[in-house]
C-alpha positions as CSV (number, residue, x, y, z in Angstrom):
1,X,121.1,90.8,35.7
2,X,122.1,94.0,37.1
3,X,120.0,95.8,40.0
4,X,117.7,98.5,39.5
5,X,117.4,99.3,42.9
6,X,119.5,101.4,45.3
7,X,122.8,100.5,46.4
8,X,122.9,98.9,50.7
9,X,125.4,101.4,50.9
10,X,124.1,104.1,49.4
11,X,120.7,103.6,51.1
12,X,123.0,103.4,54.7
13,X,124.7,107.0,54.3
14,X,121.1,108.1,53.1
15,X,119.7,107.4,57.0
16,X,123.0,108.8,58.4
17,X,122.7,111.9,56.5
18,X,119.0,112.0,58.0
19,X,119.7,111.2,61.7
20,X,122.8,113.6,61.2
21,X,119.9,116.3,59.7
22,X,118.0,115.6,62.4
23,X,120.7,116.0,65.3
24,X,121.3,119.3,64.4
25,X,117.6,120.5,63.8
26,X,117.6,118.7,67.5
27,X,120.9,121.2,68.9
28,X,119.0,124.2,66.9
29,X,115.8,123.8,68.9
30,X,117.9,123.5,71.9
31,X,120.0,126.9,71.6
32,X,116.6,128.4,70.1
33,X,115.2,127.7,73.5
34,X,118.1,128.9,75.5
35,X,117.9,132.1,73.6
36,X,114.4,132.5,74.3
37,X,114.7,132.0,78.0
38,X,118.0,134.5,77.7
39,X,115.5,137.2,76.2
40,X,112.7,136.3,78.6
41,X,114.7,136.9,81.5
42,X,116.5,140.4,80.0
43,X,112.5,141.8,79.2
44,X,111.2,141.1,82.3
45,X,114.5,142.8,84.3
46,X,113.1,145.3,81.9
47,X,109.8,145.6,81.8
48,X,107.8,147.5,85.1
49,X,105.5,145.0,87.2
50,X,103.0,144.8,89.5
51,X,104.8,142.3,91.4
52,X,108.5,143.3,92.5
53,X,110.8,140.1,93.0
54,X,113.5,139.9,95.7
55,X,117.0,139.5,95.6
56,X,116.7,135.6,96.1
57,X,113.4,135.3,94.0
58,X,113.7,133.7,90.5
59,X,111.5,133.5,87.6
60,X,107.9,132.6,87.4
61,X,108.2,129.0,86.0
62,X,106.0,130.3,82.3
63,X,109.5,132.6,82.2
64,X,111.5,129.6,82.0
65,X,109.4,128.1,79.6
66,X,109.3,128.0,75.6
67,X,107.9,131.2,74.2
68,X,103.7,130.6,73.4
69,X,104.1,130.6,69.4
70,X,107.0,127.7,70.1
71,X,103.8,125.9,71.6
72,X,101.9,122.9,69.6
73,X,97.8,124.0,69.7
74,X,96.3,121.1,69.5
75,X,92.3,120.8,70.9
76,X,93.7,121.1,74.3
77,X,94.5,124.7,74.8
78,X,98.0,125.2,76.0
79,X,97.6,128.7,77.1
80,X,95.2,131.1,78.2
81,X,94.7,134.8,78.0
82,X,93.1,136.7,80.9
83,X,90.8,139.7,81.1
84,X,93.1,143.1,81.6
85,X,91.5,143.1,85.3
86,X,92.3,139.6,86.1
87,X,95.5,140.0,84.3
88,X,96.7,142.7,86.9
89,X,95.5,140.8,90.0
90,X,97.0,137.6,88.9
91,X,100.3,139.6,88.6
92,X,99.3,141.0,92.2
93,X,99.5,137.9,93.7
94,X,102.7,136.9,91.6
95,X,101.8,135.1,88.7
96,X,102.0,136.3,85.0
97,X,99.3,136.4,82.7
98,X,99.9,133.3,80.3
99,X,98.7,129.8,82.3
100,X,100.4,126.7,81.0
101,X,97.8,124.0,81.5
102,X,100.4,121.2,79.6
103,X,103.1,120.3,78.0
104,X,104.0,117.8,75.3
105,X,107.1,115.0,75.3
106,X,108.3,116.8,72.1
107,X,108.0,119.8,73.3
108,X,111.2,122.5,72.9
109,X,113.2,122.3,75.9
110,X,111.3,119.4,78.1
111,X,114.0,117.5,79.2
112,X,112.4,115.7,82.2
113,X,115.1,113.4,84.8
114,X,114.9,110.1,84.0
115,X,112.9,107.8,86.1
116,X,113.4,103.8,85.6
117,X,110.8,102.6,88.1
118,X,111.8,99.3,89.5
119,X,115.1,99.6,88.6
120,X,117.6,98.5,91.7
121,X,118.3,101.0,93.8
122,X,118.6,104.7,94.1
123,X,119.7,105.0,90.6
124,X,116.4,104.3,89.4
125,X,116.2,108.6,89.8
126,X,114.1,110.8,91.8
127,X,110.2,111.2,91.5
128,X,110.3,115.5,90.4
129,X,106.7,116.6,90.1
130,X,107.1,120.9,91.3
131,X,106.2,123.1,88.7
132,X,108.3,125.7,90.4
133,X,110.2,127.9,87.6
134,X,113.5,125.7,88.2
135,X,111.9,122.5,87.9
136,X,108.9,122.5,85.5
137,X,110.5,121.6,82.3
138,X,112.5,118.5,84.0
139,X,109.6,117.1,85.7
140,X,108.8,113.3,85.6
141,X,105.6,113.0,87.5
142,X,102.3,114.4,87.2
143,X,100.4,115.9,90.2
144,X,101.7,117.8,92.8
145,X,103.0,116.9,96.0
146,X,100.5,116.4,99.9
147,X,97.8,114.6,98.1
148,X,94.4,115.8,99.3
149,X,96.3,118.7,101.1
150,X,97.6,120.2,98.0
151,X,94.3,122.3,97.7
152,X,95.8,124.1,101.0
153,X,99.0,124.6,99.2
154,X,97.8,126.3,96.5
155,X,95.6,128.6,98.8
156,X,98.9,129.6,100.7
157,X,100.5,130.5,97.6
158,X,97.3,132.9,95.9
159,X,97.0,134.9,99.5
160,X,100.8,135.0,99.8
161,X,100.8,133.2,103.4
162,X,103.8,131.4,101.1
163,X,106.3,132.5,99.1
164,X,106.5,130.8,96.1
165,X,109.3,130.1,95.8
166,X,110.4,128.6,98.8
167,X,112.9,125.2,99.2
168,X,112.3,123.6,102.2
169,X,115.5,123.1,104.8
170,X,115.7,119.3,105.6
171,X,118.2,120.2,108.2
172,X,117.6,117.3,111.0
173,X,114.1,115.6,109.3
174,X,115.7,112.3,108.5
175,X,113.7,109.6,109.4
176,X,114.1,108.2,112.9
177,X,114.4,105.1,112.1
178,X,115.7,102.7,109.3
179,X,114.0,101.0,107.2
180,X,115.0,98.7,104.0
181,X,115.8,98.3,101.1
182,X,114.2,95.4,100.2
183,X,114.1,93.3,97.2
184,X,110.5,94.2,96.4
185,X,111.5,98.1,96.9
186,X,112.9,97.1,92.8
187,X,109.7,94.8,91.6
188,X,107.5,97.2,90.1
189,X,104.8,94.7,90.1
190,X,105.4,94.7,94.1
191,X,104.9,98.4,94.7
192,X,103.0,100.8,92.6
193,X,100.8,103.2,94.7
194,X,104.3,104.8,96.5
195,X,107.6,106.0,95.5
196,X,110.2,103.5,97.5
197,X,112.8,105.6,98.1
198,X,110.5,108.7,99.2
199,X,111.2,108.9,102.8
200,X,115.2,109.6,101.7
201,X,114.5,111.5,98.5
202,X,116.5,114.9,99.7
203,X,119.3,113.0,100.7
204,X,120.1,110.6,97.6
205,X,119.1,113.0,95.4
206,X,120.9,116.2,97.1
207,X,123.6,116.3,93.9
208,X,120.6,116.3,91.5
209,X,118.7,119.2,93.5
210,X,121.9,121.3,93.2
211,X,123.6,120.3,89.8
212,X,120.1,121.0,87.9
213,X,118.4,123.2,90.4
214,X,115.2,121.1,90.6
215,X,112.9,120.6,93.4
216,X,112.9,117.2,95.1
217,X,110.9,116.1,98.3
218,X,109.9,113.5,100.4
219,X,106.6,111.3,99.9
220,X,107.2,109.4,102.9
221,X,108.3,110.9,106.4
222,X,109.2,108.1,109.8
223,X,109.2,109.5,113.3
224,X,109.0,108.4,116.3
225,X,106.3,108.9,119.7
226,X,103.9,108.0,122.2
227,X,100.3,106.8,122.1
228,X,97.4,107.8,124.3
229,X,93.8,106.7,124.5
230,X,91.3,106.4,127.3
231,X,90.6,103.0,126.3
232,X,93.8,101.8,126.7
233,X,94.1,102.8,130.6
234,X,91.2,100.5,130.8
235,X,92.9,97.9,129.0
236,X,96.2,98.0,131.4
237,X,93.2,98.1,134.7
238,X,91.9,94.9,133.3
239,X,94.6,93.2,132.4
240,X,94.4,93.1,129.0
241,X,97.8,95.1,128.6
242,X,100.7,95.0,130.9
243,X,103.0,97.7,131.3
244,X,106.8,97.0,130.8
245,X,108.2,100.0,130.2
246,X,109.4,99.7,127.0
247,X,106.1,98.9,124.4
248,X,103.5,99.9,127.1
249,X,104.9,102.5,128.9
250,X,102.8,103.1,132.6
251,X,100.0,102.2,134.0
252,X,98.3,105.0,131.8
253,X,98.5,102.8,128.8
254,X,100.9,104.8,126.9
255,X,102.5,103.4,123.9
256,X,105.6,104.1,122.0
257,X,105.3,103.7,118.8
258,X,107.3,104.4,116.0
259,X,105.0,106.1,112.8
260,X,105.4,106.1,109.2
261,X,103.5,108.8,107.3
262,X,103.0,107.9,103.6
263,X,101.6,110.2,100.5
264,X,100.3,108.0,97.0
265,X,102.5,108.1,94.2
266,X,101.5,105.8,91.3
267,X,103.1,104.5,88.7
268,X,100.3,104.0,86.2
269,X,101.5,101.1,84.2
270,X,101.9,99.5,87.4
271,X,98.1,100.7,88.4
272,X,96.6,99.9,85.6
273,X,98.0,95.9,85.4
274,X,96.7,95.9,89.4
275,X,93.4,97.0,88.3
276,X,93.5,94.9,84.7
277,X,93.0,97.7,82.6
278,X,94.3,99.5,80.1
279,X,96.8,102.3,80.9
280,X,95.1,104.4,78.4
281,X,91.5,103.9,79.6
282,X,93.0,104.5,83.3
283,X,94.6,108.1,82.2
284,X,91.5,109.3,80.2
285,X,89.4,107.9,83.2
286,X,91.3,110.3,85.5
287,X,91.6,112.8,83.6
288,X,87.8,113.3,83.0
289,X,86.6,112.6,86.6
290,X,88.8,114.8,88.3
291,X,87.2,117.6,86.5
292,X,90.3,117.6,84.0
293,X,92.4,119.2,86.8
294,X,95.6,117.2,85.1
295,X,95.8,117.5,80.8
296,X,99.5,116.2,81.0
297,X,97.7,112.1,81.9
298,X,96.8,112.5,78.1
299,X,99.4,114.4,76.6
300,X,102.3,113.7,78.2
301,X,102.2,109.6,77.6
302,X,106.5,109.5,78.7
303,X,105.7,110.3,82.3
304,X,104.7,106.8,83.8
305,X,104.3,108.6,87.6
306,X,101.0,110.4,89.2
307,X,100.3,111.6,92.3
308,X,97.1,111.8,92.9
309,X,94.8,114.1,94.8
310,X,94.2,111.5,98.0
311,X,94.9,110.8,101.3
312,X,97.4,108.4,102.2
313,X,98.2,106.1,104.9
314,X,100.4,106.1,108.4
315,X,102.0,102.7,109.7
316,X,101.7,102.8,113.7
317,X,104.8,99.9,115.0
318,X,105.0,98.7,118.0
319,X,108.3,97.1,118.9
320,X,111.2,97.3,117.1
321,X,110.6,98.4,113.2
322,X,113.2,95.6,112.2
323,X,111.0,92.9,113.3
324,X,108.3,93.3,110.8
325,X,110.5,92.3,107.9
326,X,112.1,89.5,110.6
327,X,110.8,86.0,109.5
328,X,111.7,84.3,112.2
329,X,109.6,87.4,114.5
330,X,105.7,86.8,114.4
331,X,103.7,89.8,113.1
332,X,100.2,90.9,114.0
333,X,98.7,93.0,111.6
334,X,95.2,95.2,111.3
335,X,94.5,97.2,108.2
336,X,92.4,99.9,109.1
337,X,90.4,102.4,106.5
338,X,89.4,105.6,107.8
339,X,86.2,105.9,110.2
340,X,86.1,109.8,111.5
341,X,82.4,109.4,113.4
342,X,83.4,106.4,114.8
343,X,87.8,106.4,115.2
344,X,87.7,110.3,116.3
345,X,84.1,111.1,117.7
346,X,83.1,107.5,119.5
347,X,79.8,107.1,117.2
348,X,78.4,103.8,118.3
349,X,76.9,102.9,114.6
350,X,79.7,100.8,113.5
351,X,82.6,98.7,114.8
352,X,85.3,100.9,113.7
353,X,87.0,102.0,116.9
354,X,85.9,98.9,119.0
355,X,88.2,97.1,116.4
356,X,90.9,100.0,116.1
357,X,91.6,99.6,119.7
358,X,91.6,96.1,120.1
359,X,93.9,95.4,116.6
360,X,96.4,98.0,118.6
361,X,96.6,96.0,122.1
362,X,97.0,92.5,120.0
363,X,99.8,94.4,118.2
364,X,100.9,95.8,121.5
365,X,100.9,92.1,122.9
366,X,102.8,90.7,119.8
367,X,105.8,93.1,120.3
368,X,105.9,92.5,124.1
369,X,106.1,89.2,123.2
370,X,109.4,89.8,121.1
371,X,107.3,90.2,118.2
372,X,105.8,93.1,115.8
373,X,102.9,94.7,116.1
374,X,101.4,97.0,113.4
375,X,98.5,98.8,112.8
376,X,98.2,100.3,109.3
377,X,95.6,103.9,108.6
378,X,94.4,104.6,105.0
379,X,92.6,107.6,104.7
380,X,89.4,105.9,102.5
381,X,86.7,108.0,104.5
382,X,83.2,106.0,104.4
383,X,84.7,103.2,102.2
384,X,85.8,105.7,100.2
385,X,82.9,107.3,99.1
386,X,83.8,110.4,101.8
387,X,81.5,111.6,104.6
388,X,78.9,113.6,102.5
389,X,77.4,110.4,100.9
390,X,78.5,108.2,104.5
391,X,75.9,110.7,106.4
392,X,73.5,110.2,103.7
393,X,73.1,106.6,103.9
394,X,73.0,107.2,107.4
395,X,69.7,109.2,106.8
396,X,67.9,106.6,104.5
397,X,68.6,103.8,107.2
398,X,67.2,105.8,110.6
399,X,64.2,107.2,108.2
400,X,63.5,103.4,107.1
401,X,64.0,100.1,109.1
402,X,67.8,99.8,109.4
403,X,67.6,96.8,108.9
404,X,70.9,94.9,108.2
405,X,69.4,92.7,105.2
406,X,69.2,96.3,103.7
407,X,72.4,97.6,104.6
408,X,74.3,97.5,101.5
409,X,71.4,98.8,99.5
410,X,71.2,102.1,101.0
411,X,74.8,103.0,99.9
412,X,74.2,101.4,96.6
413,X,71.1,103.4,96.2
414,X,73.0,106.4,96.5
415,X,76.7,105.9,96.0
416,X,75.8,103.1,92.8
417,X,78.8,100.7,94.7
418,X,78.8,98.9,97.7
419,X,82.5,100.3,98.3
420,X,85.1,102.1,95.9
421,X,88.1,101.2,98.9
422,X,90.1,99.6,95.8
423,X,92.4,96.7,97.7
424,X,93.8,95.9,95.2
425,X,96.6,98.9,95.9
426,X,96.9,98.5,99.6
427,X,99.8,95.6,99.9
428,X,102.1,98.1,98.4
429,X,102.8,99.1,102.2
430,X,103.3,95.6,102.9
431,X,106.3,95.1,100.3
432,X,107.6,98.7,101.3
433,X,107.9,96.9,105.2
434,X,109.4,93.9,103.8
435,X,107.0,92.1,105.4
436,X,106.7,88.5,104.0
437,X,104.1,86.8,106.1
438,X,101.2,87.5,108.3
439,X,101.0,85.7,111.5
440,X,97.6,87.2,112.9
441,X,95.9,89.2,110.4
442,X,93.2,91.4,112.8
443,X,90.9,92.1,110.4
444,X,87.4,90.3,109.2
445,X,87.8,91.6,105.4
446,X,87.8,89.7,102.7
447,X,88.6,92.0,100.1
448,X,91.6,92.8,102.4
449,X,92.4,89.4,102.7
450,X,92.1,88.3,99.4
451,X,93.9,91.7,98.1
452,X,97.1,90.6,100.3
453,X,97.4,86.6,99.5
454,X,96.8,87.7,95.9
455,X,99.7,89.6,96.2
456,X,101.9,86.8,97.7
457,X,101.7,87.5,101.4
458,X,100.6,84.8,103.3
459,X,97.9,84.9,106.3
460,X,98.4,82.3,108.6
461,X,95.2,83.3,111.1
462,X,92.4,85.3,110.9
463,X,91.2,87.2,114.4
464,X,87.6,88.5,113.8
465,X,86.6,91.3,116.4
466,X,85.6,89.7,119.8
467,X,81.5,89.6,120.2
468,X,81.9,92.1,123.8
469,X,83.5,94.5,122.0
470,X,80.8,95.0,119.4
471,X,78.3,98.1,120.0
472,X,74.6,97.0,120.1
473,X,73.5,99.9,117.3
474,X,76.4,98.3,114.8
475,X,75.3,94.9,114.9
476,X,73.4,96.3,111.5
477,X,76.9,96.6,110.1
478,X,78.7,93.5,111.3
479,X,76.2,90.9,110.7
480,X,75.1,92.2,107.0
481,X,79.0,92.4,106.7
482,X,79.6,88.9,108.0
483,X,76.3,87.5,105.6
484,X,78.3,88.9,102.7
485,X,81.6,87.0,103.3
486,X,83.4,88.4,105.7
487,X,85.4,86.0,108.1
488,X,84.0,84.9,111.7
489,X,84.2,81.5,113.1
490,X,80.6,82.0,114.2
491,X,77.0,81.9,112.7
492,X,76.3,83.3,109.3
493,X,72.9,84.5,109.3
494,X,69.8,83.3,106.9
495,X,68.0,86.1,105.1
496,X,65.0,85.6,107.5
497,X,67.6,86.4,110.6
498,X,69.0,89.2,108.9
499,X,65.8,90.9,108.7
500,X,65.4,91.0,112.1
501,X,68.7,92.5,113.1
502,X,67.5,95.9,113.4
503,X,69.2,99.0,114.3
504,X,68.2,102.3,116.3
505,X,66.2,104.6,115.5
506,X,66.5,108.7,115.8
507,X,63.1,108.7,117.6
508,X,64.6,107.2,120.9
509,X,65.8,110.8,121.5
510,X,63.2,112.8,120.3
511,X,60.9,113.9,123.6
C-alpha cells in the first residue's frame, strides 16, 4: 500500500529550508543592528549635548545598544523615561536619558564571550561583567566588579571624581607571587564562589580586551608585605615567637607575609548544588532581596556567573606560598570571619582577636618550622548579619542577664537565625591554594569543620583557643558556643552551668 504521508526526503529539505530561513533572518537582525549603532553614532556627532565628549571618549554604552522599539517589553520594564529636569542633569553628569535595566539572551546584538566554567585551563574564557559602552552587549556575568565597594564606584562616576570611561593600566600589578593551576582550578564542583583564573585575567585575556574592545579585570590581586601588632612583640618577649629573620623578622615581631586579596564571583549552578537548591529559586531569591538591584538573574537565564554585592576574603601566608599545596609540608590553618569591635578596636566581649593572634603565631611557628602557615579573613561582619543588628544584640544582652544559656536567643530574636555565615562556600579558597589536607586546623567551628571535610579536605587536629587567652567578659560567647557543638577537649557545660556563666554588665561604669 502506498504512503500517504510525506516523503523522509522531502520532510529533510523542508527543515533545511527552515534553518536556512532562519540563518538569514539571524544575518538580517545582525546588519539591522549594525546599522542602528552606525545611525546612533552619526545623530549623536550631530545632535548638541549637555555633556561634550573628548577626543578619547566613546559612546555611552545605551549608544551601543539596540534602538528601544528593537527592545522585547515584557512586565519587567526595559527602559525608562525621565522627567525633562532629571533628563538634563543625568546628561550633566554624562549619562543619556534612556536607562537599560536588562537585557534578554535573544536579544538583537547580545553576543556575550563565551564562558565554559570548569573547563581546563585558560580557555575556559574570561569572566566580562562592565557595562561600559564597549563591553555591555558581550558581557557574561552579572554584577559589577569590588563587591560591597561597587556602591563607591558608582558614586565616583555620578560626581565625576571618575571618568567613565577609564581602562585601568596593569603596567607592573602582576601578582608577586605564583600560584597554581591546580586540578581543582577546572572541577566546577571544587570552586564556585571565585573566578580561578582572576588574579591573571588582564594578562590571558589581553588579545580578547583588544580584538573585541571589552573590559576585563582582575577578581583576585597577590602581593607581598610585612605584619605588625603590639601583641606580637609580646609574643617574641615571651618566647612564644622567635625571630629568624626570614618568617619573624626582629625582635619587634614583624612578619612577612605574602597576601592574597579575593572578590566573590559565583557561578550559580555551582551555588545553588552547594546550597541544594534550585538554581531558579536561588536567582529569584536574589533578585527580590537585594531590592531587585540585578533583573538580568531572571532574564538573562545563559549567564551562569554573578558577582555579588559582598565582601570577600584575603589569605595572610607565612612561609613560602608553594608549601601550602606541598603534601609532604604540614599546614596550619585558622579561618577567620570578620570581627571589627573585637579584630580592629580590642572589645573584650568576644574571643575574636585573642584567637586571631594566636591562629597567626601557630601559623608563624608552622612555617619556621619548614611548614605553611595560613590565616584566612572573610569579611562576614557579626556572622554575617552586619554590625547594625551585631550592636543590637549587644543591647538586649547588657539590658538583661547575659547570660550564655541565652546567648543564641538574643540574635535569633532579632536577626530570626543563629548565623547566615553560609560555610558551605568557604572551601572554595582552599581548592584555589591547592591545599589537600589540614594538619592543624586553629579553629573551634564546627560548621567550618564540617563545611571543609564535606568538601574533601581532610583535618587531621583540631587546636581550640587556649583557656589564658580567653577574655573574662567573652566567656558568655565561648561556653554557649562550646554547649552548642563546638570543639574543646574540655568540659561541656549542663544547662544549670550555663546559666550561671554571666557576663558584664554596662552599670560597672556608670558612677
Amino acid at each position: 500500500m502506498a504512503s500517504s504521508g510525506p516523503d523522509a526526503s522531502d520532510v529533510g529539505n523542508g527543515v533545511a529550508d527552515i534553518l536556512q530561513a532562519l540563518k538569514v533572518i539571524q544575518e538580517n537582525q545582525a546588519r539591522l543592528a549594525a546599522e542602528v549603532e552606525s545611525v546612533s553614532h552619526r545623530f549623536d556627532s550631530l545632535a548638541p549635548s549637555t555633556h561634550s565628549p573628548t577626543l578619547n571618549e566613546k559612546p555611552s554604552p545605551e549608544q551601543n545598544l539596540p534602538a528601544e522599539s528593537s527592545l522585547p517589553q515584557p512586565a519587567l520594564a526595559v527602559v525608562s523615561k525621565e522627567s525633562s529636569s532629571a533628563r538634563v542633569q543625568a546628561e550633566k553628569a554624562g549619562f543619556t536619558s534612556r536607562i537599560i535595566l536588562t537585557t534578554y539572551p535573544k536579544q538583537i546584538g547580545i553576543n556575550p564571550i563565551p564562558l565554559n566554567w570548569g573547563a581546563p585551563g585558560p580557555k575556559r574564557g574570561p569572566v566580562v561583567v562592565s557595562r561600559s559602552s564597549s563591553t555591555i552587549r558581550k558581557r557574561n556575568a552579572i554584577g559589577a566588579h569590588g563587591g560591597s565597594y561597587s556602591i563607591y564606584f558608582a558614586l565616583a562616576l555620578a560626581s565625576k571624581q571618575l571618568n567613565v570611561n577609564h581602562r585601568p593600566d596593569f603596567t607592573n600589578t602582576e601578582p608577586a607571587a605564583n600560584i597554581g593551576p591546580f586540578p581543582q582550578w577546572s572541577d566546577k564542583k571544587k570552586i564556585v564562589a571565585m573566578d580561578p583564573w582572576g588574579h591573571l585575567a588582564p594578562w590571558l585575556y589581553a588579545d580578547t580586551m583588544q580584538k573585541d574592545d571589552v573590559d576585563i579585570r582582575p577578581t583576585i590581586a597577590i602581593t607581598k608585605a610585612h605584619m605588625k601588632l603590639p601583641e606580637l612583640e609580646e609574643s617574641v618577649r615571651s618566647g612564644r615567637l622567635v625571630p629568624d629573620g626570614k618568617v619573624c623578622l626582629n625582635e619587634a615581631g614583624e612578619l612577612a607575609v605574602t597576601k592574597f586579596a579575593v572578590e566573590p564571583v559565583w557561578y550559580l549552578p555551582g551555588v545553588a548544588e552547594r546550597f541544594g537548591i534550585d538554581e531558579g529559586v536561588l536567582r529569584r531569591s536574589l533578585f527580590e532581596h537585594t531590592g531587585g538591584s540585578y533583573p538580568e538573574l531572571i532574564t538573562r537565564g545563559d549567564i551562569k556567573v554573578f558577582l555579588p554585592p559582598i565582601g570577600g576574603l584575603t589569605v595572610y601566608c607565612f612561609g613560602d606560598p608553594a608549601k601550602m599545596s606541598d603534601e609532604n609540608a604540614r599546614l596550619s590553618l585558622r579561618i577567620h570571619d570578620e570581627c571589627n569591635g573585637s579584630d580592629v578596636f580590642g572589645s573584650d566581649i568576644c574571643t575574636c582577636r585573642p584567637y586571631l593572634i594566636f591562629g597567626i603565631e601557630e601559623a608563624v611557628k608552622e612555617a619556621q618550622n619548614g611548614g605553611s602557615g595560613v590565616v584566612i579573613y572573610f569579611r562576614k561582619e557579626g556572622r554575617a548579619l552586619g554590625e547594625v543588628t551585631k550592636y543590637l544584640v549587644y543591647n538586649a544582652r547588657k539590658r538583661g542577664e547575659d547570660r550564655a544559656s541565652d546567648y543564641f536567643k538574643r540574635t535569633e530574636n532579632i536577626a530570626g537565625v543563629k548565623d547566615m555565615r553560609f560555610q558551605a562556600l568557604m572551601p572554595d579558597i582552599l581548592h584555589w591554594l591547592g591545599i589537600k589536607k589540614i594538619d592543624r586546623m586553629l579553629s573551634m567551628s564546627n560548621m567550618k569543620h564540617d563545611a571543609i571535610v564535606g568538601q574533601g579536605i581532610p583535618i587531621h587536629e583540631r587546636v581550640e583557643l587556649p583557656e589564658e587567652l580567653i577574655p573574662a567578659d567573652s566567656r558568655v560567647e565561648i561556653d554557649a558556643k562550646i554547649t552548642a557543638g563546638y570543639f574543646t577537649t574540655g568540659h561541656r557545660m549542663t544547662e544549670d552551668e550555663l546559666q550561671a556563666v554571666k557576663g558584664r554588665m554596662w552599670e560597672d561604669i556608670d558612677h
